[in-house]
C-alpha positions in Angstrom: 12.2 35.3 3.8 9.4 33.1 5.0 9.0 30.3 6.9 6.6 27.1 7.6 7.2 25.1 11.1 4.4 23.4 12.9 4.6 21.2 15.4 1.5 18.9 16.4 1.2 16.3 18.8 -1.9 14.1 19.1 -2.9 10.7 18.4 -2.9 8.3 15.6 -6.6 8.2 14.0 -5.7 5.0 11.9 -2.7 2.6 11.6 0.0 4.2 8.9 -0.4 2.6 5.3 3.3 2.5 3.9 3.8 2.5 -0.1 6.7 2.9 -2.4 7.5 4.8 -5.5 8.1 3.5 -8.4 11.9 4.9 -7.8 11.3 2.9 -4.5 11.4 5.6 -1.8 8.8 4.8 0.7 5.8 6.8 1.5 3.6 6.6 4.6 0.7 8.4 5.4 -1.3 8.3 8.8 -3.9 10.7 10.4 -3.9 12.3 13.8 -6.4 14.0 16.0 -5.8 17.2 18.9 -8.3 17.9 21.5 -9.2 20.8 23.1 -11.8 22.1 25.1 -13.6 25.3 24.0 -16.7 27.6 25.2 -19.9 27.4 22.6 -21.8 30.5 22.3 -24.1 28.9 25.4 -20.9 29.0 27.4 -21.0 24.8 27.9 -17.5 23.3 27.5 -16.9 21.5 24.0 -14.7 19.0 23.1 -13.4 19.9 19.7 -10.7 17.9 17.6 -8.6 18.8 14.5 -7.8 16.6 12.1 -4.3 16.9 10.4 -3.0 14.4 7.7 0.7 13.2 7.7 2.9 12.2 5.2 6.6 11.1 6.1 9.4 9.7 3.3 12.4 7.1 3.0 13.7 5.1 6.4 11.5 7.9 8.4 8.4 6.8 6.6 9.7 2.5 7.1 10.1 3.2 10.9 6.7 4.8 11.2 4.9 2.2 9.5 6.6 -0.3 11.9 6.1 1.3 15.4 3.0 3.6 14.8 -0.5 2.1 14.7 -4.0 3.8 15.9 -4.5 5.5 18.7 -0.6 5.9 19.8 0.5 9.4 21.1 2.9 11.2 18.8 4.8 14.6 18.1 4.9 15.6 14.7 7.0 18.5 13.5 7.0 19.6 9.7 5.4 21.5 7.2 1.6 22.3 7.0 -0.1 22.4 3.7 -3.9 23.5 3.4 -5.2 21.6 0.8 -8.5 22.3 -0.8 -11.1 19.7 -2.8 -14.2 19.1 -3.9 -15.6 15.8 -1.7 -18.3 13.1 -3.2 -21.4 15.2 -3.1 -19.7 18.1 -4.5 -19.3 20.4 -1.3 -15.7 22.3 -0.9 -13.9 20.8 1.8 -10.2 21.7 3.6 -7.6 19.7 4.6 -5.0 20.2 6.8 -1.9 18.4 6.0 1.4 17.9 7.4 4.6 16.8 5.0 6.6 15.5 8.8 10.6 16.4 9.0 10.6 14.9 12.7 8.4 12.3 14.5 8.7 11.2 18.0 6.7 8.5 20.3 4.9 9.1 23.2 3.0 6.2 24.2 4.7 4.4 26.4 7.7 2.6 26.4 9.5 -0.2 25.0 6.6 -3.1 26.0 4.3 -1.1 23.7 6.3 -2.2 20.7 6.3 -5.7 18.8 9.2 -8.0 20.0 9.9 -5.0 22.6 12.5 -2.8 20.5 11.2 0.5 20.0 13.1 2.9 17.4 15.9 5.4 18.9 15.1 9.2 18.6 17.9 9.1 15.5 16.1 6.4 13.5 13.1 8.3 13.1 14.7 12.3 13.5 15.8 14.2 10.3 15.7 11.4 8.0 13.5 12.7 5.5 14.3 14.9 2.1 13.1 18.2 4.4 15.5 20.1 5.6 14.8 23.2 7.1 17.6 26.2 6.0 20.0 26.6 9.4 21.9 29.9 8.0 20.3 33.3 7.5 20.9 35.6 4.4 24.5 36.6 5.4 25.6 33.1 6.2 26.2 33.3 9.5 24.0 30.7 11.9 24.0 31.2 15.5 22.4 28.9 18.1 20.1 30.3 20.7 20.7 30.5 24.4 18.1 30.3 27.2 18.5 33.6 27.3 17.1 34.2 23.8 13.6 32.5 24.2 11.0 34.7 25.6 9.3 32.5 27.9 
């Protein structure tokens, strides 16, 4: 059994660009950056970010097209993918990519939104094609308790 879970939140690197199919389900990518501070080998705090891009499907992918633009705060939970290409001048590059099961909005509230309606957690939870498996390989699915996480 494996599995693939990530969850990132950051901010939106550039407004989402929404596109259909030609079946007509809706696409929309976006990019967002994380920050963290790390020690170089002189010991002098760095600022480093990581890029990730995001894809998101159907009335998820509509919704984030309509609420998200750059520079907003989100949480992202999905599927990474590490995708690898060659770039103009022929180097090998890396991306990290993201196919998003669940986005949420930080920034803000309502006022941050045209006409001041921002979407409810269900319009934009689980309402893409991923779904991740709930039962385990005899069938049986139990929720955790507080007692069961570690921390």
């Amino acid at each position: 059994m494996s599995f693939n879970k990530i969850i990132v939140v950051g901010n939106l690197g550039r407004d989402p660009e929404l596109r259909y199919t030609p079946q007509g389900t809706a696409v929309c990518d976006f990019s967002i950056a994380t920050n963290e501070k790390r020690r170089d080998k002189s010991g002098e705090m760095q600022d480093v970010t990581t890029w990730f891009k995001v894809t998101t499907w159907n009335k998820q992918a509509e919704v984030a097209s309509k609420y998200l633009s750059k520079g907003k705060s989100v949480y992202i939970e999905g599927r990474l993918r590490l995708e690898e290409y060659t770039d103009r001048e022929g180097k090998n590059r890396v991306s990290l990519e993201i196919n998003a099961s669940d986005i949420q909005f930080l920034s803000g509230g309502n006022e941050n939104f045209s006409g001041g309606n921002a979407p409810s957690s269900n319009e934009f939870s689980k309402s893409n094609d991923y779904e991740p498996e709930t039962t385990n390989s005899g069938g049986n699915f139990s929720t955790p308790s507080d007692d069961d996480i570690p921390f």
